[in-house]
SELOPA-32410 format. One line per field, with one value per atom (N, C-alpha, C): residue number from 1; x, y, z. Coordinates in Angstrom, 3 decimals, padded with zeros to 6 digits. Layout:
% SELOPA-32410
resi	NUM/...
px	X/...
py	Y/...
pz	Z/...
END
This chain:
% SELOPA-32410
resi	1/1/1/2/2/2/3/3/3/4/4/4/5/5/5/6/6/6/7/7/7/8/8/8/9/9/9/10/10/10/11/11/11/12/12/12/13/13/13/14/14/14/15/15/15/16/16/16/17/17/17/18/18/18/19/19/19/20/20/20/21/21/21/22/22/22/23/23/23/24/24/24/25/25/25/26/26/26/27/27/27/28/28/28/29/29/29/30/30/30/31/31/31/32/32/32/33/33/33/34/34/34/35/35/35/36/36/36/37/37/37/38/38/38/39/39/39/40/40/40/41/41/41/42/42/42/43/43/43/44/44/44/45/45/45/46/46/46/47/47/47/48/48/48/49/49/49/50/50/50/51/51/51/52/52/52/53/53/53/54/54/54/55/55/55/56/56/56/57/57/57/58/58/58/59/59/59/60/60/60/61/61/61/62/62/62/63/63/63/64/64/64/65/65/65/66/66/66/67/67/67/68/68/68/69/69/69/70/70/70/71/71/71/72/72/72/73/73/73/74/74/74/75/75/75/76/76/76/77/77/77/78/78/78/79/79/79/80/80/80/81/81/81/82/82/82/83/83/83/84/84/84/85/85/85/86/86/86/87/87/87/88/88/88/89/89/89/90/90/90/91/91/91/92/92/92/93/93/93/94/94/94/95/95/95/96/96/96/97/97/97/98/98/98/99/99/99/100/100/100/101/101/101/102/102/102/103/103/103/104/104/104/105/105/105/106/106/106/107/107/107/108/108/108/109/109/109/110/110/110/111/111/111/112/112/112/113/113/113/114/114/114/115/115/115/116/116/116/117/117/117/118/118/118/119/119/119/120/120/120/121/121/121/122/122/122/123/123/123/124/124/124/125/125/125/126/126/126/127/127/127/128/128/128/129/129/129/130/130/130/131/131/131/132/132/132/133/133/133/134/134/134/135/135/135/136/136/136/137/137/137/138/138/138/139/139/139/140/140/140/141/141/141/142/142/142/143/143/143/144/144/144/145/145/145/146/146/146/147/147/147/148/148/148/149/149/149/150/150/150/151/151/151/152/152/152/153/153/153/154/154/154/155/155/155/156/156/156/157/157/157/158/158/158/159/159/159/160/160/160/161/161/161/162/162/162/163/163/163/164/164/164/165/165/165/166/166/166/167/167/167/168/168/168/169/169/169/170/170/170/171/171/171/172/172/172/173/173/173/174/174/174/175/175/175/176/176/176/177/177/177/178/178/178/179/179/179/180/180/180/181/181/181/182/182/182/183/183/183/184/184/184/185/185/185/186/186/186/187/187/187/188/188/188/189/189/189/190/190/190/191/191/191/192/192/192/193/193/193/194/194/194/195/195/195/196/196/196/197/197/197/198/198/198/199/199/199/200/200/200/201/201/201/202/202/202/203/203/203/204/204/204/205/205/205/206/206/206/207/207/207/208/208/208/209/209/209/210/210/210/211/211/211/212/212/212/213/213/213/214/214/214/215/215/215/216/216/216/217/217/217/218/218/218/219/219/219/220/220/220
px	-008.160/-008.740/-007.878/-007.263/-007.031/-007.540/-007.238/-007.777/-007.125/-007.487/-007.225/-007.341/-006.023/-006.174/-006.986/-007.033/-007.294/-006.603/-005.264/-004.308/-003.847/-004.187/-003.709/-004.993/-006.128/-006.988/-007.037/-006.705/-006.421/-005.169/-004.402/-002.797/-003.063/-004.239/-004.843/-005.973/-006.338/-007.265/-006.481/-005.507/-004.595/-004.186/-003.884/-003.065/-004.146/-005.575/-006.796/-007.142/-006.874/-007.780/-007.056/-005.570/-005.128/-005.196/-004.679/-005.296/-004.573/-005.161/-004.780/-003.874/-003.456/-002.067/-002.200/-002.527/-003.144/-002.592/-001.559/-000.768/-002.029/-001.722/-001.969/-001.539/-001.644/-001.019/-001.900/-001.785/-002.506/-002.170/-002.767/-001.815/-003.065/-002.207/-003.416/-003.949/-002.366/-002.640/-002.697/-002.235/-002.226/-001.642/-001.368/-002.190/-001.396/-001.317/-001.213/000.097/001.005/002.148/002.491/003.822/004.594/005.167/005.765/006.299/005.469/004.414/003.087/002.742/002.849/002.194/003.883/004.806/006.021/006.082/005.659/006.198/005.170/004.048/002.784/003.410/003.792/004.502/005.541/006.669/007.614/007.744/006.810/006.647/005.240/004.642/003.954/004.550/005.498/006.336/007.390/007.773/008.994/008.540/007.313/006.380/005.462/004.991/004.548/003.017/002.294/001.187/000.615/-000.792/-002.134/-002.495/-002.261/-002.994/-002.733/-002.855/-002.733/-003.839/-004.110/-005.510/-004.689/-005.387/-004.947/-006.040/-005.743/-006.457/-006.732/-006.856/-007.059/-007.520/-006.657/-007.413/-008.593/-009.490/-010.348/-010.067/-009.841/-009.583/-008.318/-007.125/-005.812/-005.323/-005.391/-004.649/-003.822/-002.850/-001.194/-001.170/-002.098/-001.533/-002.918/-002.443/-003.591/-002.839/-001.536/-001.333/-000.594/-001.663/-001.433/-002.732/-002.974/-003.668/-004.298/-005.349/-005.781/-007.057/-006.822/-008.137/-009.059/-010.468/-011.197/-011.115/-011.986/-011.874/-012.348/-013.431/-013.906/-012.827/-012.127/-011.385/-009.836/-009.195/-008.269/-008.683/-009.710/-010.852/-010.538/-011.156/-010.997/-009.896/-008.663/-007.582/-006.976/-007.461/-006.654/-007.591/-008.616/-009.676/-009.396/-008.802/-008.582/-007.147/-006.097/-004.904/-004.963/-006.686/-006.723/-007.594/-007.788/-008.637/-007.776/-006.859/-006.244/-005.031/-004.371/-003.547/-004.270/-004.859/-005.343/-005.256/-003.938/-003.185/-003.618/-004.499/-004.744/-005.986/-006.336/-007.635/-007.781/-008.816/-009.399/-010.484/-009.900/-011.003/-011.292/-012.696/-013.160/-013.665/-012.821/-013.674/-012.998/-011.893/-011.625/-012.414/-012.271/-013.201/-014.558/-015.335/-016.689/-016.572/-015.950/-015.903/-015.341/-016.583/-017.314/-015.250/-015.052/-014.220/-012.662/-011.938/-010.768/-010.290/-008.874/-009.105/-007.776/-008.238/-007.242/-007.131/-005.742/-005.397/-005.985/-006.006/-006.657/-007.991/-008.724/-010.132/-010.102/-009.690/-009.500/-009.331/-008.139/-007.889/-008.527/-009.200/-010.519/-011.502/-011.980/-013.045/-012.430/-011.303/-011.344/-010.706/-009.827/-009.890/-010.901/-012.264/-013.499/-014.477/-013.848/-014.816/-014.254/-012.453/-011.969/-010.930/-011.890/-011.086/-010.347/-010.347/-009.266/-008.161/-008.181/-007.042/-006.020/-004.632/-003.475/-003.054/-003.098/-002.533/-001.061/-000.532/000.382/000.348/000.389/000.399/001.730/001.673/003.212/003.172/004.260/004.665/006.262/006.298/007.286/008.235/009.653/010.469/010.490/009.817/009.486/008.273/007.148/006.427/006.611/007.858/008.316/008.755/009.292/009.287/008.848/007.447/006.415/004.947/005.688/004.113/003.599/004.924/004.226/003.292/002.685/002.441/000.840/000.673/-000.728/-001.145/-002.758/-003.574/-003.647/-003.687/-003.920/-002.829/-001.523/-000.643/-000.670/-000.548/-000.255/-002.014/-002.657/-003.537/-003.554/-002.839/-002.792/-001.802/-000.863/000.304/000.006/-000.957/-001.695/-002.920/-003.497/-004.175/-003.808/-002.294/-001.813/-000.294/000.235/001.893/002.334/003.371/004.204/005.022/005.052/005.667/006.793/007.916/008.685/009.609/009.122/010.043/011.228/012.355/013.593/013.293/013.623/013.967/015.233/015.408/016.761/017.558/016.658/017.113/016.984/016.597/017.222/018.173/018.697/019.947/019.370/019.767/019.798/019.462/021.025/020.687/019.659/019.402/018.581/017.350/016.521/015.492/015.419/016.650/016.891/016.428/016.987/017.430/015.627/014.945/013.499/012.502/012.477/012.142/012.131/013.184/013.595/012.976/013.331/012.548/011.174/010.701/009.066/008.464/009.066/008.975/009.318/010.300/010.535/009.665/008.975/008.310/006.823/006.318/004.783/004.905/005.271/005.582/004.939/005.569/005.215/005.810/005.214/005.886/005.880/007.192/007.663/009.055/008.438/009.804/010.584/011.484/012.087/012.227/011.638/011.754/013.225/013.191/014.715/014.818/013.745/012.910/013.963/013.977/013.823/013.311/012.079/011.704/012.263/011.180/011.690/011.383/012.482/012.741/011.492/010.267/009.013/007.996/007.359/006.828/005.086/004.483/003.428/003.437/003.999/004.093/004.866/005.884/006.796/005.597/004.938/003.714/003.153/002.333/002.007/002.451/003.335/004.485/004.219/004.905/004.870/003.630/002.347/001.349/001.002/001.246/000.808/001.784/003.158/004.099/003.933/003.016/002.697/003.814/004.656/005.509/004.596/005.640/005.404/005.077/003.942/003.885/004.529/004.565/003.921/005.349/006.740/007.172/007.263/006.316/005.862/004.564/003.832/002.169/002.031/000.678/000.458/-000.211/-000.315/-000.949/-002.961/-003.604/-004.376/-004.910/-004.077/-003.903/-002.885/-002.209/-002.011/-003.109/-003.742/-005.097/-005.922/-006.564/-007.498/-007.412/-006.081/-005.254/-005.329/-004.900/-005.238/-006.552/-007.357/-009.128/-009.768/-009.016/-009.941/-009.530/-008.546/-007.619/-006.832/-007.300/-006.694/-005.582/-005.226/-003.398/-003.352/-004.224/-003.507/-003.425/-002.781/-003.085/-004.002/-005.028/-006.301/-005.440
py	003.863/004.411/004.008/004.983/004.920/003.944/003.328/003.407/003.430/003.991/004.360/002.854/002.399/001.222/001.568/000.683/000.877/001.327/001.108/001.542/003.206/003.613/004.656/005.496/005.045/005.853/006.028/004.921/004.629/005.771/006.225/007.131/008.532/008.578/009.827/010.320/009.976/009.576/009.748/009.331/009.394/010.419/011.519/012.748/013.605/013.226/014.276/014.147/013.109/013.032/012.044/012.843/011.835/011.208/010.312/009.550/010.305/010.288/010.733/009.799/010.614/009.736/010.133/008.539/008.833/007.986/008.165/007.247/006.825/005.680/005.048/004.793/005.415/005.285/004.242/002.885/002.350/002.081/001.490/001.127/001.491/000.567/000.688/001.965/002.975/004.075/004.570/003.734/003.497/004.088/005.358/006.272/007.046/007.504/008.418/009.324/008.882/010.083/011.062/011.274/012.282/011.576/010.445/009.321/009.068/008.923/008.955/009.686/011.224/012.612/012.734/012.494/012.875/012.111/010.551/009.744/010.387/010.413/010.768/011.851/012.873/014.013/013.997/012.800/012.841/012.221/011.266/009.744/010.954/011.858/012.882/013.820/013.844/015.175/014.559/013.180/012.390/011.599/011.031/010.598/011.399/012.607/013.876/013.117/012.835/012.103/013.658/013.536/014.249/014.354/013.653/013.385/011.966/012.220/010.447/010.432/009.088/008.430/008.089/008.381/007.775/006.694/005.556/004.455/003.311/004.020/003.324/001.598/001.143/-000.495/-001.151/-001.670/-002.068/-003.144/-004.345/-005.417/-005.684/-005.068/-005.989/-007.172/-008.320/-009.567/-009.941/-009.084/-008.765/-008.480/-008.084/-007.521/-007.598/-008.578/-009.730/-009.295/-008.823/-008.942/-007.754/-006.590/-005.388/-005.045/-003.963/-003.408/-002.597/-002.638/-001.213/-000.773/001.102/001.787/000.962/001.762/001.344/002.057/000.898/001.753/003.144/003.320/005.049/005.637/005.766/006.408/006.704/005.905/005.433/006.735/006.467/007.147/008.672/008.684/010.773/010.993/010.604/010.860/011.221/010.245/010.440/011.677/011.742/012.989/014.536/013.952/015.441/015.940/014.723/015.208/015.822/015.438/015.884/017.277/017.665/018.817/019.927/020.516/021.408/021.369/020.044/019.346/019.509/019.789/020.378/018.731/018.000/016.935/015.993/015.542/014.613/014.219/013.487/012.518/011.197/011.209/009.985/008.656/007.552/006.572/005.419/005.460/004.858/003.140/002.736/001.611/000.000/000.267/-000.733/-000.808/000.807/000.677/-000.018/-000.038/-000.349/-001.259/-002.233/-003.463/-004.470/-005.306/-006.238/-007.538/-008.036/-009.128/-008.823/-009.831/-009.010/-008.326/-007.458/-006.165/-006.921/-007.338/-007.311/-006.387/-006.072/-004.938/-005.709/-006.503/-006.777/-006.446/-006.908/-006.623/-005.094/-004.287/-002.993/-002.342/-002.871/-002.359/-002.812/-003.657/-004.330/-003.410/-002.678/-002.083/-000.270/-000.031/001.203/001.006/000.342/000.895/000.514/-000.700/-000.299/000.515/001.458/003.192/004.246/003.993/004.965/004.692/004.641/004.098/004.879/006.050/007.058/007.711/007.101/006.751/005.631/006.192/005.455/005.168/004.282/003.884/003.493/004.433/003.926/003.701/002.452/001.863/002.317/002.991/003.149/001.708/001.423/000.607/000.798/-000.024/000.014/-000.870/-000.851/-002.150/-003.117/-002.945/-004.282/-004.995/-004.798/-005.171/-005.604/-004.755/-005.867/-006.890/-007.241/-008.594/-009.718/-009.177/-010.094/-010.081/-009.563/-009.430/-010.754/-011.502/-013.075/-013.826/-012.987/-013.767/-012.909/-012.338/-011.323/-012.044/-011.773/-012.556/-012.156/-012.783/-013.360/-011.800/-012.370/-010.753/-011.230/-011.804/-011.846/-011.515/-010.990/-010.563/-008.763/-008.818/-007.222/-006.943/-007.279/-007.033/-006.283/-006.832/-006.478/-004.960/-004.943/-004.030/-002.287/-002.429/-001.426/-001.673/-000.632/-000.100/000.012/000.255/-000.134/001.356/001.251/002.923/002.366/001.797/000.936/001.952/002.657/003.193/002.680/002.730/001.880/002.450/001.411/001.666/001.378/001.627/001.910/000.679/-000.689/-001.870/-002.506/-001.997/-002.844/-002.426/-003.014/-002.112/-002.295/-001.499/-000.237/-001.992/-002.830/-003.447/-004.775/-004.930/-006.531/-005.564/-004.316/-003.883/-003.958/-003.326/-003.151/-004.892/-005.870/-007.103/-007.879/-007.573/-007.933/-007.474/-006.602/-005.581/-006.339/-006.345/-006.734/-008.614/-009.329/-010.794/-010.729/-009.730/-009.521/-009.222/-008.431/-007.644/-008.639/-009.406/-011.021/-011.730/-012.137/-013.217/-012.961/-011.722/-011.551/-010.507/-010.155/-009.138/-007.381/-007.538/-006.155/-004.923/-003.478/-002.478/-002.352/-002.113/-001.734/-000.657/000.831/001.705/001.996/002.132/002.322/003.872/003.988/005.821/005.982/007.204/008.105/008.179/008.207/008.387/007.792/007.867/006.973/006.872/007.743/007.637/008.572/008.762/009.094/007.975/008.304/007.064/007.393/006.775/006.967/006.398/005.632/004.345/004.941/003.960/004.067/003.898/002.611/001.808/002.936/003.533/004.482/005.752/006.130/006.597/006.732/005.414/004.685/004.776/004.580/003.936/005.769/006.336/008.102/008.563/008.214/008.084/007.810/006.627/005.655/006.407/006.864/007.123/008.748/009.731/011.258/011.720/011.394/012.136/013.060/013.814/014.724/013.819/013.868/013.639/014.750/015.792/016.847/016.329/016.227/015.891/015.025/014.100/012.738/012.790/013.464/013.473/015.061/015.245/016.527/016.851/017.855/018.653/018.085/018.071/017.645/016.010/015.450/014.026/014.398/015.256/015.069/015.594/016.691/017.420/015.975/015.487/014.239/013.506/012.738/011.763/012.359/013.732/014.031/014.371/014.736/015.093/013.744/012.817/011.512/010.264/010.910/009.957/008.554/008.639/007.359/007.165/005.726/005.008/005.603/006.000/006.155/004.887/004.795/003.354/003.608/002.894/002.371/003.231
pz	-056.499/-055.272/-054.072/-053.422/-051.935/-050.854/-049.926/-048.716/-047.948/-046.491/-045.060/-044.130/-044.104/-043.449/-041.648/-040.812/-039.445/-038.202/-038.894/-037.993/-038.401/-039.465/-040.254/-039.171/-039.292/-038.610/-036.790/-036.292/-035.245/-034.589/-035.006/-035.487/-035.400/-036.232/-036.477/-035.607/-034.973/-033.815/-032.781/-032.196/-031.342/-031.103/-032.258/-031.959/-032.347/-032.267/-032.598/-031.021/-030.164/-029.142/-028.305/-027.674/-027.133/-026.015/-025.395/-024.147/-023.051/-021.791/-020.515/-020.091/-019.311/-018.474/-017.059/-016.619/-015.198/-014.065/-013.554/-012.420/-011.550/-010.690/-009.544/-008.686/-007.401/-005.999/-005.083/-005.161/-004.211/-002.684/-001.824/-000.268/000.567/001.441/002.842/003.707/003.242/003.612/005.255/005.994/007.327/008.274/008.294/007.795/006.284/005.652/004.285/004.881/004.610/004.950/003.942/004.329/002.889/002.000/002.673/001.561/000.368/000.774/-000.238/-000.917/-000.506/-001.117/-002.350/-001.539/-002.117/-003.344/-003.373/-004.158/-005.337/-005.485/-006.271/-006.966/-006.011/-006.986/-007.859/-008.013/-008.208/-009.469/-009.190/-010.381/-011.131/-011.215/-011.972/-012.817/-012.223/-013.127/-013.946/-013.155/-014.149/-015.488/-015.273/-016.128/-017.060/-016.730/-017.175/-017.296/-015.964/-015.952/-015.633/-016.321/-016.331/-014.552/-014.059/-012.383/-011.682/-010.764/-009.777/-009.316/-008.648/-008.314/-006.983/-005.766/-004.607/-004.748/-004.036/-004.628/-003.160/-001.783/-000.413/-000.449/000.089/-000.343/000.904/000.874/001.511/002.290/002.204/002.753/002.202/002.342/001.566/001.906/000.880/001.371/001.792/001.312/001.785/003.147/003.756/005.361/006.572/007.000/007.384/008.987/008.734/010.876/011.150/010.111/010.744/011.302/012.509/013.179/011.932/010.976/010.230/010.578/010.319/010.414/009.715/010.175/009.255/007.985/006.701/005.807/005.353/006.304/005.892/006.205/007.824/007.845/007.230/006.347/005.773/004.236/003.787/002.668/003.321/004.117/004.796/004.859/005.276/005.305/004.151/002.943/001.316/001.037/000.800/000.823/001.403/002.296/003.293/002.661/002.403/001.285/-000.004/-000.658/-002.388/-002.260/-001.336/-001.371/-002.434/-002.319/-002.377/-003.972/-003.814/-004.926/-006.317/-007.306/-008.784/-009.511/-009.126/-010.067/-009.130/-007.880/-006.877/-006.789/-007.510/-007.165/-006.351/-005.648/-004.810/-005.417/-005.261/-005.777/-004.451/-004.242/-003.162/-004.123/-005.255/-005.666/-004.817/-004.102/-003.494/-001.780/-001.406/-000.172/-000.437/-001.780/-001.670/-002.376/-002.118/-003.014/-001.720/-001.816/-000.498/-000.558/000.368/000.286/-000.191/-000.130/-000.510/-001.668/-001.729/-002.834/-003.414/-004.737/-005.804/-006.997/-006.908/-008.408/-009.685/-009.988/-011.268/-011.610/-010.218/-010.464/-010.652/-009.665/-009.914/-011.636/-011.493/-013.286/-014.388/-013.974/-014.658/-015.033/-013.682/-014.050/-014.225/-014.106/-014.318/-015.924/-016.589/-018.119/-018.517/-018.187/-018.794/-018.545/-017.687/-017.360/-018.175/-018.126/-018.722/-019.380/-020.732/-021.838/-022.734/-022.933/-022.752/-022.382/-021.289/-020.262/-020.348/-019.994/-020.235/-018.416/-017.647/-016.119/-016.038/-015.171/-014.825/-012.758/-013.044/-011.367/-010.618/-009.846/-009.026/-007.780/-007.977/-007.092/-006.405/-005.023/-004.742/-005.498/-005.150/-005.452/-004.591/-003.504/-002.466/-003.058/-003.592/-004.158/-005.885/-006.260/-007.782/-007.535/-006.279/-006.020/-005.717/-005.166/-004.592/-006.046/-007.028/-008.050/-008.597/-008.746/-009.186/-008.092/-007.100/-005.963/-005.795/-006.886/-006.988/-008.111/-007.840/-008.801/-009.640/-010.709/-012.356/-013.060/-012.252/-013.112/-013.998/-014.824/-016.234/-016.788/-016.617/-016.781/-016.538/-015.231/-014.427/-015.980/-016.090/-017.116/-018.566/-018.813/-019.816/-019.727/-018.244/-018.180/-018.021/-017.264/-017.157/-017.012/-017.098/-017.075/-015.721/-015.597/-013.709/-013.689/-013.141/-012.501/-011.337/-010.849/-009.687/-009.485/-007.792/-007.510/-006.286/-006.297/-005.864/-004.090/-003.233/-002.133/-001.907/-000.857/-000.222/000.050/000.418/000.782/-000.722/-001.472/-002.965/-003.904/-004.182/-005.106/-006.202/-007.188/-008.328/-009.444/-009.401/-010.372/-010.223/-008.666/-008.668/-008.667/-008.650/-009.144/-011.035/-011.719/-013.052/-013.654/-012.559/-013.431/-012.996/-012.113/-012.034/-012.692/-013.021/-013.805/-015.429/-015.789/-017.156/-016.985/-016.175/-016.076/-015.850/-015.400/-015.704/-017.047/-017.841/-018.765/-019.965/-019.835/-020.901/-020.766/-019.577/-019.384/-019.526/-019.111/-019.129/-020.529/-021.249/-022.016/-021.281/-020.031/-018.952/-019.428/-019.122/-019.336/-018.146/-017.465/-016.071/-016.478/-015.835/-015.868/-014.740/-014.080/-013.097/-012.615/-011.779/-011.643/-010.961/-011.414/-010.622/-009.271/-009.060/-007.273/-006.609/-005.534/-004.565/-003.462/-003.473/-001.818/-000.634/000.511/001.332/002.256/003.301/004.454/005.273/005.088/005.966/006.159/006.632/006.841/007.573/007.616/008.233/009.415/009.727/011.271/012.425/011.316/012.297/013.054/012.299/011.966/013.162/013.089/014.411/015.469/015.721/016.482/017.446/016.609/017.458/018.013/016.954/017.840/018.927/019.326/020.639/021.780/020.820/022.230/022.997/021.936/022.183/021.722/020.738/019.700/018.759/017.549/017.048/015.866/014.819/013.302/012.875/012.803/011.743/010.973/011.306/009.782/008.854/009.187/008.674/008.230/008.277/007.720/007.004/006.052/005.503/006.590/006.777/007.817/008.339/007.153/007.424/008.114/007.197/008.220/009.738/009.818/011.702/012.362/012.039/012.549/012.692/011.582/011.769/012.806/012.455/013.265/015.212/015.509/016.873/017.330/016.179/016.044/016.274/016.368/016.529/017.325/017.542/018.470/017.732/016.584/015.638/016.535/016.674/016.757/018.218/019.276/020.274/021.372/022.085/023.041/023.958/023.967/025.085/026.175
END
């Protein structure tokens, strides 16, 4: 008599009902530019992910001596970007989650909602450098996959060579996208705001409408 070990079934299961592939765009979002809309699209089609999660953070620890919206409004802004996008979803679980917002807890509770689902976290390469300095990564490491797309102020191989010392040491899957970004910032963002400059080639249309509909970022 035969038997069907667990992994044999597990295999078969897999290609009867396979898992989603679902990037993560997190950030303060301060406000949501193109850099953002752009990067989501890019790291989607290179990865051949099912959809992205814009993922607005609530209280971020990381950025304690910036000026930020509040969080509803930070929330309408990513909202007012996914209306239209088919491949763009919104998750409000860091806005409604009391105290400060860590990715672990996050990825905590979303592969135990959606366990079907395969995450890939996009990150910058300014932030592959600062990950040993986020809570319990070697925990995050395990919960989901890295998506690191290169900026401009890091070169090609001290991203390649961090990357690979994360990946030895925590046993991490971190891929390096082709990407690289567009040169576009939030603060700059800001910055045109306060002075009565132009957004529109720095924001999607609906976040500059908001943004002048409410006066966000203008100076007293």
């Amino acid at each position: 008599m035969e038997f069907t070990t667990a992994v044999e079934i597990d295999d078969r299961l897999s290609l009867l009902y396979p898992h989603k592939k679902v990037g993560i765009l997190g950030g303060t979002f301060n406000p949501l530019h193109n850099g953002h809309f752009d990067m989501a699209y890019n790291v989607k089609e290179e990865c051949e992910l099912d959809s992205v999660m814009l993922l607005p953070a609530g209280n971020p620890p990381h950025k304690t001596d910036v000026e930020t919206a509040p969080a509803n409004v930070r929330l309408r802004m990513a909202v007012l970007c996914a209306l239209e996008p088919d491949w763009l979803t919104v998750s409000d679980l860091e806005i409604k989650r009391e105290g400060p917002s860590y990715t672990v807890d996050t990825m905590r509770e979303l592969t135990q909602k959606y366990k079907d689902t395969d995450f890939y976290f996009i990150i910058g390469s300014d932030s592959l450098f600062e990950m040993e300095t986020w809570r319990n990564v070697a925990e995050l490491f395990k919960l989901t996959r890295f998506v690191c797309v290169r900026r401009r102020e890091h070169e090609k191989l001290a991203t390649a060579a961090e990357a690979a010392r994360l990946a030895e040491k925590y046993d991490a899957v971190i891929s390096i996208s082709r990407y690289d970004g567009l040169n576009i910032s939030s603060s700059e963002v800001r910055k045109r705001v306060a002075e009565g400059r132009s957004i529109a080639d720095f924001v999607p249309a609906p976040v500059e409408e908001y943004i002048h509909a409410s006066g966000l970022y203008k100076k007293p």
